[in-house]
C-alpha positions, -999 to +999 in steps of 0.1 A: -446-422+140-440-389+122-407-391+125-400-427+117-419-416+083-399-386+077-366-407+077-384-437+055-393-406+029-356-394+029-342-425+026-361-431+000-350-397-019-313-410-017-313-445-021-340-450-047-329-422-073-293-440-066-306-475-076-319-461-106-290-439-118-272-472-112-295-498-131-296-472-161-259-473-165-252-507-159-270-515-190-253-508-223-269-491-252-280-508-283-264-489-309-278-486-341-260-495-374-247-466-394-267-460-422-262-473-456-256-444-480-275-441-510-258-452-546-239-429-562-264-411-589-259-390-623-283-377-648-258-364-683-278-353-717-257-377-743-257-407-771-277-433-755-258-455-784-224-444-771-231-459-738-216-494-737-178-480-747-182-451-726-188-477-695-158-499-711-136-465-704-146-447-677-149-484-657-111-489-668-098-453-653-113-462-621-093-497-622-125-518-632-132-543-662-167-542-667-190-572-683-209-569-713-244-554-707-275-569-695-298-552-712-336-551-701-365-559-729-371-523-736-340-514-744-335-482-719-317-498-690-285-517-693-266-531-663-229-536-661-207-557-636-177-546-626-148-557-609-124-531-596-086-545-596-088-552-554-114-576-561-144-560-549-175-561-575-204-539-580-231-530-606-231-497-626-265-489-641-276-469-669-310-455-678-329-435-697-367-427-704-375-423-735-368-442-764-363-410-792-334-391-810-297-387-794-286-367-773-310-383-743-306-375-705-289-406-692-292-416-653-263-437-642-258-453-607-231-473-592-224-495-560-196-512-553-195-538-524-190-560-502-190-525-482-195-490-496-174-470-511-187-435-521-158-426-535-149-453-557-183-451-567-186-413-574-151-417-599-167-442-616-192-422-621-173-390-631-155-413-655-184-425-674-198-394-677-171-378-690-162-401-717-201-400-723-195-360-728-164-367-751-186-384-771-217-368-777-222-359-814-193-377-826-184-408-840-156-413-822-131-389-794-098-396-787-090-415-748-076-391-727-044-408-704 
């Protein structure tokens, strides 16, 4: 009887850690979905007034046409469609918190979809920005090429 239980335990210790090593990798893994990265983001100190031709520029170096502004109630956010020359859309958005004098810290944020691109979205950004640099304080700059 001792015996026959012996040789039940040891078969156990083979053939049931084998049953499970096989059962665990029989079964596939559920794989998550990459995560969605975050809009591209920029705060700039410039002419809140200077903002519409600034998008108009900076969305045409990236090879965008953007739409004329929706502008919220307040005044201090306005939101600008694009589409980029391969056809893709996306929204660029421009903020700011205060309602006072020029020159005002600016955030601006852009996504571009139907999928992500961080790139696209960060020299749209850089675009706007700059021209939004060129023309702080000034009445008019000069477009670079």
């Amino acid at each position: 009887m001792m015996l026959r239980n012996s040789c039940l335990f040891a078969l156990c210790l083979v053939i049931l850690p084998t049953m499970l090593g096989a059962c665990t990798t029989s079964t596939p893994r559920l794989r998550r979905p990459p995560p969605t990265p975050a809009p591209s983001v920029a705060s700039i100190l410039a002419d809140w007034v200077t903002i519409t031709s600034a998008v108009e520029v900076g969305a045409a170096k990236s090879e965008c046409v953007a739409a004329p502004p929706q502008i919220s109630p307040d005044g201090l956010q306005h939101r600008y469609r694009l589409k980029h020359v391969s056809g893709r859309t996306g929204v660029l958005l421009a903020r700011t918190a205060v309602d006072g004098p020029d020159p005002r810290t600016i955030e601006l944020s852009c996504e571009m979809g139907p999928l992500r691109d961080p790139a696209l979205e960060a020299d749209i950004i850089a675009n706007v920005s700059h021209r939004l640099q060129q023309l702080r304080g000034v009445g008019f700059a000069p477009i670079d090429p």
